[in-house]
N, C-alpha and C positions, 0 to 999 in steps of 0.2 A: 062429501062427508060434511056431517053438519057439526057443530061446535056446541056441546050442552049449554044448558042455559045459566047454570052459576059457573058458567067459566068464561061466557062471552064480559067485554068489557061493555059497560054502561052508559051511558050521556056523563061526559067528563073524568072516566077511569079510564086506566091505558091496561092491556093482559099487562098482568104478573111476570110471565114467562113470553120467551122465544118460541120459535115453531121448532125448539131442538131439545125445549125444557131445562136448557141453561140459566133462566133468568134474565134480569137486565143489566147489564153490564153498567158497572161504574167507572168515576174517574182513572187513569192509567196511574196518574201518583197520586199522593193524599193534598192536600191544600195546602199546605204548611211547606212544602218542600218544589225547588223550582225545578221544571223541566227542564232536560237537558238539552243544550245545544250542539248543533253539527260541528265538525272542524272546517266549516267555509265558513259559518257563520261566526266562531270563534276568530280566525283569521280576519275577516272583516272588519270585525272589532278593534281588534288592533293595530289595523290599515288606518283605520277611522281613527281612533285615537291620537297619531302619530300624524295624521294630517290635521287636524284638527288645532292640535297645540300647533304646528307651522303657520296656520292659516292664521291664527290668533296674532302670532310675532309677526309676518311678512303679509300682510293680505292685499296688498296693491302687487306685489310681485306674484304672486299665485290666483290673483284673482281670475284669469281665464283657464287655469292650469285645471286639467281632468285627471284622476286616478283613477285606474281600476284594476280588478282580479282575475286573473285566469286562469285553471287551476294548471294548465300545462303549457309551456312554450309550443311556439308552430318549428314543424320540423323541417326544418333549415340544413342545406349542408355549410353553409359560410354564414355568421351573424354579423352585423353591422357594430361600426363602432360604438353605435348607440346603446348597445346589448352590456349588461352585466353579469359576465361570467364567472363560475365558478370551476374550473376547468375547463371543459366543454359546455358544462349545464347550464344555458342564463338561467339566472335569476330574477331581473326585472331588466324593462325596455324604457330608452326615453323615445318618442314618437316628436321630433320640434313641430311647432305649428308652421302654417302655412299663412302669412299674409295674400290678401288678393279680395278678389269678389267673393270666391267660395270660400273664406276664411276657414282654417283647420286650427284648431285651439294646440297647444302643447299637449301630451298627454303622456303621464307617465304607467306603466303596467307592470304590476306584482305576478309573480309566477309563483299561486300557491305549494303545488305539491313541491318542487325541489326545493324551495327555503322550509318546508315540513320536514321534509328528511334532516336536511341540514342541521337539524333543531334536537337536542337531548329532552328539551320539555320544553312546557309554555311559557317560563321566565326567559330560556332561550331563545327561543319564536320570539318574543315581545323583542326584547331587544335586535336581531338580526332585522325584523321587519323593519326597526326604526333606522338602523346603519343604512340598511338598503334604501331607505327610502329619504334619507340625508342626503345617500351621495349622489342618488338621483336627481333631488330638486337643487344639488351645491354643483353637478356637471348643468342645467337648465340654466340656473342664475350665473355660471360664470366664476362661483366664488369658491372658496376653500371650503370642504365639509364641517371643517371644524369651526369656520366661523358659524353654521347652524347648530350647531351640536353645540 
């Protein structure tokens, strides 16, 4: 099939139209207005947040310390002490590091989805994330939650 000739595209024009005659598809939102973010990426945010202002007050005691997110616990029939529970459900892990040769840094881990549920909205979210993530680095350092908080 050959393509007529006022409808092939030129030296530096692109077609008008798709091979469905829908046209050229534009932006998904307008300019003016932001795209939306996932809720891992929103949660992340607020992990971020929350260590962030820590890291600022204590950064000699966190400075090897790692966080991260996953959106589910591994499925355990017994969790360790390290485990923060919410009945059965952890919620966040402390991981202590390992001195030695193969040095293992400290590492604490957020369990997206059950602190989502947990949450009536996002002012709730923000907030649980930061409890949980208090009592994580106040059982790590040894101290009282409330002296970070």
């Amino acid at each position: 099939m050959t393509v007529p000739q006022h409808r092939r595209p030129g030296p530096g024009r692109r077609p008008r139209r798709d091979r469905h005659g829908r046209g050229l598809r534009g932006r998904l939102v307008p300019a003016t207005v932001p795209l939306s973010r996932t809720k891992a990426e929103i949660f992340d945010d607020l992990v971020l947040d929350t260590v962030e202002t820590l890291e600022r007050r204590f950064a000699k005691e966190l400075a090897g310390v790692e966080f991260a997110v996953e959106d589910v616990p591994p499925d355990l029939n017994v969790y360790d002490s390290d485990v923060l529970e919410d009945g059965e459900v952890p919620l966040a892990r402390l991981l202590p590091g390992r001195p030695g040769r193969q040095e293992v840094p400290p590492r604490i881990v957020l369990y997206r989805r059950p602190l989502e549920f947990r949450a009536m909205d996002r002012e709730d979210l923000a907030d649980l994330v930061h409890d949980v993530i208090i009592e994580q680095v106040a059982n790590l350092l040894g101290v009282d939650p409330d002296e970070l908080a």
